[in-house]
Structures are given as structure tokens and as C-alpha cells.
NUVOBA-648816 format. One record per residue (C-alpha): residue number from 1; residue in one letter; x, y, z. Coordinates in steps of 0.05 Angstrom, whole numbers, plus 5000, padded with zeros to 4 digits. Layout:
<recs>
<rec num="NUM" residu="A" px="X" py="Y" pz="Z"/>
...
</recs>
This chain:
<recs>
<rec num="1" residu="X" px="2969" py="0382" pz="1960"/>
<rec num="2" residu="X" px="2938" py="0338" pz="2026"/>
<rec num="3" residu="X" px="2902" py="0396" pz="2043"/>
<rec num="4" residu="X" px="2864" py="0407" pz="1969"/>
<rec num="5" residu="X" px="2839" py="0330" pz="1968"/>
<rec num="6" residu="X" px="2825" py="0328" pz="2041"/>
<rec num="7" residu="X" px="2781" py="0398" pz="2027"/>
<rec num="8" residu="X" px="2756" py="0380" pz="1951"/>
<rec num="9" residu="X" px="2685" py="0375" pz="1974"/>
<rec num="10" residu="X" px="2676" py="0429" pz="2024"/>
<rec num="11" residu="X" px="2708" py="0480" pz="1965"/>
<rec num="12" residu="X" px="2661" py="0455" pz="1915"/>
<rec num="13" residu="X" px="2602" py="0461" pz="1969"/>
<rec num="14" residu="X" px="2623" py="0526" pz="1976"/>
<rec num="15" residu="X" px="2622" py="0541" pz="1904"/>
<rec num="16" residu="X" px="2557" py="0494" pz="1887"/>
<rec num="17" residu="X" px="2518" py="0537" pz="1948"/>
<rec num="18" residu="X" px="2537" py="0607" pz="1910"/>
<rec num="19" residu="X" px="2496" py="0571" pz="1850"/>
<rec num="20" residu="X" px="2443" py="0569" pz="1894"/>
<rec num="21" residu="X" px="2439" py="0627" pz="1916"/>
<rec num="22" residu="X" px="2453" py="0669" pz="1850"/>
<rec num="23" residu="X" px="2394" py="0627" pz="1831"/>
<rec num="24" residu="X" px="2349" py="0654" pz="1892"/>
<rec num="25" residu="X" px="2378" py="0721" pz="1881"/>
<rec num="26" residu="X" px="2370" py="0725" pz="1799"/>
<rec num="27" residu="X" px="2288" py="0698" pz="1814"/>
<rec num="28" residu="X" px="2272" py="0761" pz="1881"/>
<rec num="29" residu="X" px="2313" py="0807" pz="1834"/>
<rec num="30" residu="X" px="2267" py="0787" pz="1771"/>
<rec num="31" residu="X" px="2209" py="0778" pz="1811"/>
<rec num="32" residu="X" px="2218" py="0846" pz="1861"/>
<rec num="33" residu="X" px="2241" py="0889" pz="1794"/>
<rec num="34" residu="X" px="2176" py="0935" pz="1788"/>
<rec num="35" residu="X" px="2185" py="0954" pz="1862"/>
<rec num="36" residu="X" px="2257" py="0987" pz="1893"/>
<rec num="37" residu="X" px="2243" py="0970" pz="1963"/>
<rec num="38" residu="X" px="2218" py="0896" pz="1947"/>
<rec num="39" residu="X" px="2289" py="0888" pz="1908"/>
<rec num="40" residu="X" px="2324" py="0927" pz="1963"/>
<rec num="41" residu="X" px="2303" py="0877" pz="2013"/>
<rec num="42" residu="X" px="2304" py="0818" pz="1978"/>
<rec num="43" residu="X" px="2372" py="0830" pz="1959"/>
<rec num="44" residu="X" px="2397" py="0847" pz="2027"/>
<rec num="45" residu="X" px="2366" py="0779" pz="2045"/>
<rec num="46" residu="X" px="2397" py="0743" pz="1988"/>
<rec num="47" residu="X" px="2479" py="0774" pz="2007"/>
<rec num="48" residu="X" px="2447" py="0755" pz="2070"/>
<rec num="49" residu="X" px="2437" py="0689" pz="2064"/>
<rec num="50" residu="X" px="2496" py="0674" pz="2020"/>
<rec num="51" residu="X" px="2551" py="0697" pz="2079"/>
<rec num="52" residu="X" px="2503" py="0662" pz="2133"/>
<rec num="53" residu="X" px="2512" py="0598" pz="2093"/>
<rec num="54" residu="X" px="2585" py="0606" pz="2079"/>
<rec num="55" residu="X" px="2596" py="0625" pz="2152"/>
<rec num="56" residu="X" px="2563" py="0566" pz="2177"/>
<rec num="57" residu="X" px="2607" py="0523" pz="2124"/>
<rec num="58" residu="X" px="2667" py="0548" pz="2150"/>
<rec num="59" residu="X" px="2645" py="0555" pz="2226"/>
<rec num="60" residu="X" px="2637" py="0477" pz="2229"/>
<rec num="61" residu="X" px="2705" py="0467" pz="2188"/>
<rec num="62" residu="X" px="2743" py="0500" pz="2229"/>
<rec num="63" residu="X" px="2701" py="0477" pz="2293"/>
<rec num="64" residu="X" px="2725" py="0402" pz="2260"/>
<rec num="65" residu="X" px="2790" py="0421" pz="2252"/>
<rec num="66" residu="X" px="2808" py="0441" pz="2314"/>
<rec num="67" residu="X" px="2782" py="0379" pz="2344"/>
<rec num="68" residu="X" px="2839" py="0348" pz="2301"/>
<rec num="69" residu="X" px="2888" py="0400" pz="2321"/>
<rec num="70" residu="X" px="2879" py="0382" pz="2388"/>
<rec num="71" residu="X" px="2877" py="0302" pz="2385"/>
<rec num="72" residu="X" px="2952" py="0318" pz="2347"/>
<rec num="73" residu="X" px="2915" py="0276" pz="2284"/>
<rec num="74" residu="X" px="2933" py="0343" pz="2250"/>
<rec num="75" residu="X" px="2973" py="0411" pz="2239"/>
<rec num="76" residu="X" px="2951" py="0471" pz="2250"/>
<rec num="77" residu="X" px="2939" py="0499" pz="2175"/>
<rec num="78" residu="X" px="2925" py="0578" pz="2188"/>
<rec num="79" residu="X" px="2920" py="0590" pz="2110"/>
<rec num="80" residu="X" px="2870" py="0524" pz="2096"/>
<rec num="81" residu="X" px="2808" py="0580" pz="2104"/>
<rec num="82" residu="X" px="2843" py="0630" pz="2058"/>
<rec num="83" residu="X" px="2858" py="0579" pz="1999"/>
<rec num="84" residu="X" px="2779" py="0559" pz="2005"/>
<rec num="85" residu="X" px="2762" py="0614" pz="1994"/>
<rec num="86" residu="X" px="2805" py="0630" pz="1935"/>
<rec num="87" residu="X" px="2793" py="0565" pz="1895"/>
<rec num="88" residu="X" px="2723" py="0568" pz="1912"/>
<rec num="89" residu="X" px="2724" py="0632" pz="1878"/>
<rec num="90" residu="X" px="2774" py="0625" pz="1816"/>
<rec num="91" residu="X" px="2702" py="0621" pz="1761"/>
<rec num="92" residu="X" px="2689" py="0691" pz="1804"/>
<rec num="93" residu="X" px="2752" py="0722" pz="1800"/>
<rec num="94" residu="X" px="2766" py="0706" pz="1730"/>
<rec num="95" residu="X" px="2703" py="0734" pz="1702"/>
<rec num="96" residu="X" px="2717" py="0798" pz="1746"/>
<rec num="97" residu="X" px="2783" py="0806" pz="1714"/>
<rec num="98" residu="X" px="2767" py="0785" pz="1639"/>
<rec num="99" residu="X" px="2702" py="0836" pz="1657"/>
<rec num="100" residu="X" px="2761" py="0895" pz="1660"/>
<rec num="101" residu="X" px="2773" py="0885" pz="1585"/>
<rec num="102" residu="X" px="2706" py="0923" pz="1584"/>
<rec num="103" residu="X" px="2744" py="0988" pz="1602"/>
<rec num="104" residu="X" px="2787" py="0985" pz="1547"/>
<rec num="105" residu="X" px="2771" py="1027" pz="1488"/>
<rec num="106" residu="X" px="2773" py="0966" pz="1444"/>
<rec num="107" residu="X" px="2708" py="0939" pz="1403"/>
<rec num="108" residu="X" px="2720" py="0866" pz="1418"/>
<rec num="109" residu="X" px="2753" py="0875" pz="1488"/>
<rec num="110" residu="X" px="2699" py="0916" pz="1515"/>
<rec num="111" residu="X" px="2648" py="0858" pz="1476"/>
<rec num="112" residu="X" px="2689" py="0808" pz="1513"/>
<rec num="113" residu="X" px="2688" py="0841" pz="1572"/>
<rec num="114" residu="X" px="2610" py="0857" pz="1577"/>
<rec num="115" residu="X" px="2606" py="0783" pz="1564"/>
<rec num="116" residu="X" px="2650" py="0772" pz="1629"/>
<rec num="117" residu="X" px="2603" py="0821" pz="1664"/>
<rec num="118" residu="X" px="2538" py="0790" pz="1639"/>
<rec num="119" residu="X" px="2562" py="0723" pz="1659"/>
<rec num="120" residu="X" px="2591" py="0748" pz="1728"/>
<rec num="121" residu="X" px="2521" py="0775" pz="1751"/>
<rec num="122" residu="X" px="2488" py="0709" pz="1738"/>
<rec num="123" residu="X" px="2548" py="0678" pz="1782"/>
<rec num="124" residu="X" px="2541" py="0728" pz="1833"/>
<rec num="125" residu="X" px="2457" py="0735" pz="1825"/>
<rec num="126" residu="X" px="2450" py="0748" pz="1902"/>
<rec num="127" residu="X" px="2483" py="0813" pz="1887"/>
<rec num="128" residu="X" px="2438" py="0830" pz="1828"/>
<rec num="129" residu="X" px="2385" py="0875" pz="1864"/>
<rec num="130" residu="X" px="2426" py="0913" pz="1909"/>
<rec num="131" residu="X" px="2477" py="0918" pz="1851"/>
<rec num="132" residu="X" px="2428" py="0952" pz="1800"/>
<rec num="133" residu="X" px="2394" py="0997" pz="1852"/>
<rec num="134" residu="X" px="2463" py="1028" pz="1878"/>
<rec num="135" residu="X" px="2478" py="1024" pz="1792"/>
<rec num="136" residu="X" px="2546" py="0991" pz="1800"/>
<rec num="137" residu="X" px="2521" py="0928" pz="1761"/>
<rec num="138" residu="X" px="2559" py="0952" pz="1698"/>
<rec num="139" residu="X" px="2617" py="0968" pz="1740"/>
<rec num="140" residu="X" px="2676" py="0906" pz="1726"/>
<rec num="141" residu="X" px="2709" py="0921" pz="1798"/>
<rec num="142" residu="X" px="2644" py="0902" pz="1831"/>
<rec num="143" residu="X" px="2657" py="0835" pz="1820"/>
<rec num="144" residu="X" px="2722" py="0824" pz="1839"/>
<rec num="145" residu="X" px="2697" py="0871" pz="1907"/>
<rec num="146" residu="X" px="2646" py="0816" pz="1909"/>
<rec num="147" residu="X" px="2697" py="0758" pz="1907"/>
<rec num="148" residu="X" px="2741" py="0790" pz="1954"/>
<rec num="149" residu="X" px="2684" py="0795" pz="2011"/>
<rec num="150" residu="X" px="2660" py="0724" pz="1997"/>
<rec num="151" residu="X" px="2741" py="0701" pz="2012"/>
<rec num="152" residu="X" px="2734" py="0747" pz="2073"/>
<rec num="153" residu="X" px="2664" py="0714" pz="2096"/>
<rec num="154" residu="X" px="2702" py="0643" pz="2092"/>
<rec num="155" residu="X" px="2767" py="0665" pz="2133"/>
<rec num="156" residu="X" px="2726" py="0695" pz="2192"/>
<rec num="157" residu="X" px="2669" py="0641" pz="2195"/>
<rec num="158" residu="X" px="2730" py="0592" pz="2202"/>
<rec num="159" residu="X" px="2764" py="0623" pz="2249"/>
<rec num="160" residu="X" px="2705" py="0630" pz="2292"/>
<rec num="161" residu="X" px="2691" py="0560" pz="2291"/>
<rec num="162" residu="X" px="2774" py="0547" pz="2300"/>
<rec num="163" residu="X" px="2775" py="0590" pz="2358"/>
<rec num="164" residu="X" px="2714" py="0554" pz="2390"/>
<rec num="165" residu="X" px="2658" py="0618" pz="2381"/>
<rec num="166" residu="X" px="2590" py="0594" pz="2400"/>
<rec num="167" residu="X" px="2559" py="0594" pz="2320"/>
<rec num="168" residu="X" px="2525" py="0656" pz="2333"/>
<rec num="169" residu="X" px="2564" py="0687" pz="2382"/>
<rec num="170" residu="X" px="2514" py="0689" pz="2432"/>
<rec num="171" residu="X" px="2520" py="0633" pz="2483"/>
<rec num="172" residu="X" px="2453" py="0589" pz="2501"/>
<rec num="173" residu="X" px="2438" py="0593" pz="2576"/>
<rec num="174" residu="X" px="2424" py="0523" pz="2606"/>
<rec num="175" residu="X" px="2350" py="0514" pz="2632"/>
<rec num="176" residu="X" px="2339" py="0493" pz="2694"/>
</recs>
């Protein structure tokens, strides 16, 4: 339970930059709609963006962390990037799994369930463009897709930063 308190704000950073960006992402995807290519690339910049920030998040967290490995001021916790990830996204994947009510051939389940979907593309606006040009914004497996990659962008960008990977992966050359 150390771990959640210690990590309370970096999860909700995590979560409270994905409200950002859905908000970026909703506003290119509203304002780009008239043109395909427009919404094309500004919603490749907008999924973009989003794992670029939540890379960086993690890079320096686990860059932190194993500073602290190393001075023996803490353990080694291999799963800390995973569990992030997965609170971070619990409002994400319970609207993706609620949204698969919508394949149900009930009335009020598939109501229910487009409400889930609805609600889960304002959550996830980055996606938005890209997601109704490809037309797998109805789809209530997109979502949880979507979940799944941001938990996967979280687990690599800290164990970059762990493992001591320049940021970018390209190493500065000292000037002379």
C-alpha cells in the first residue's frame, strides 16, 4: 500500500494529463472535421503527444527510482510501472467494459452501453479523429485496445528511464 501513497500524484498526473489531451484532441477533431487529412494529422499528433507525455512521466520516474534503488533508500518494485498504469486507467477501462453492454441485444444495455461509448470518446478525445476516420469509434473493444496501449506506453517509458536510456534514445555529443 507504500507504493500507492508514495505514487498518488504521479497516477493522478497521469490521469489529469489524458484530460488534457482528450481536450486537445476533442477541439483538432471538431475543428479538422470538414477535412480527412487535417483530422488524420491532427489526430496522429494528438496519440502523439499523449504517449510522448506519458513516456516522459514515466521516463523521469523510473530515472528517480533507480537513483533510490541504487542509494539502497529503496526496493526494486518491477510491477510499480504496471499498477500506474492500471489505476491511472480504471475511469478508462470501466467505460470500455460497461461500453460492451452495447453488443448485447438488449434495449437498455445497448442504451447503457452507447452511454459508456459516448462518454469513453470524450475520455479518450486524442483518439477521436483517427478513431472516426478508420470507423471503429462505435466499436466498444476500441477502448479497452486504447487503455491497454496507454498501460503499455507507461511500462516502457519507465523502464527506459529505470534502465538509464538517454530520454530520447539518442545520446547528445559533448561540444568541444
Amino acid at each position: 500500500m507504500t507504493m500507492f501513497t508514495s505514487t498518488k500524484y504521479e497516477t493522478l498526473k497521469l490521469f489529469l494529463d489524458q484530460i488534457a489531451l482528450a481536450v486537445f484532441g476533442i477541439v483538432t477533431a471538431v475543428a479538422s472535421s470538414s477535412s480527412p487529412v487535417f483530422q488524420l494529422i491532427f489526430g496522429i499528433i494528438g496519440i502523439g503527444l499523449y504517449f510522448y507525455i506519458l513516456y516522459a512521466t514515466m521516463w523521469e520516474i523510473g530515472a528517480k527510482d533507480r537513483i533510490k534503488v541504487d542509494a539502497k533508500r529503496e526496493e526494486r518494485k518491477p510491477e510499480k510501472p504496471l499498477l500506474m498504469g492500471l489505476v491511472a486507467n480504471v475511469p478508462n477501462f470501466i467505460l470500455g467494459l460497461v461500453g460492451l453492454l452495447k453488443l448485447i441485444n438488449n434495449d437498455t444495455a445497448q442504451t447503457i452501453g452507447s452511454v459508456a461509448v459516448s462518454v469513453s470518446k470524450l475520455l479518450q478525445g486524442y483518439y477521436l479523429g483517427v478513431n472516426k476516420l478508420m470507423g471503429i469509434g462505435e466499436i466498444p473493444y476500441t477502448y479497452l485496445v486504447t487503455a491497454l496501449i496507454g498501460v503499455f506506453m507507461v511500462v516502457v517509458g519507465y523502464s527506459v528511464g529505470y534502465k538509464g536510456v538517454p530520454f530520447l534514445i539518442f545520446k547528445n555529443k559533448k561540444q568541444s
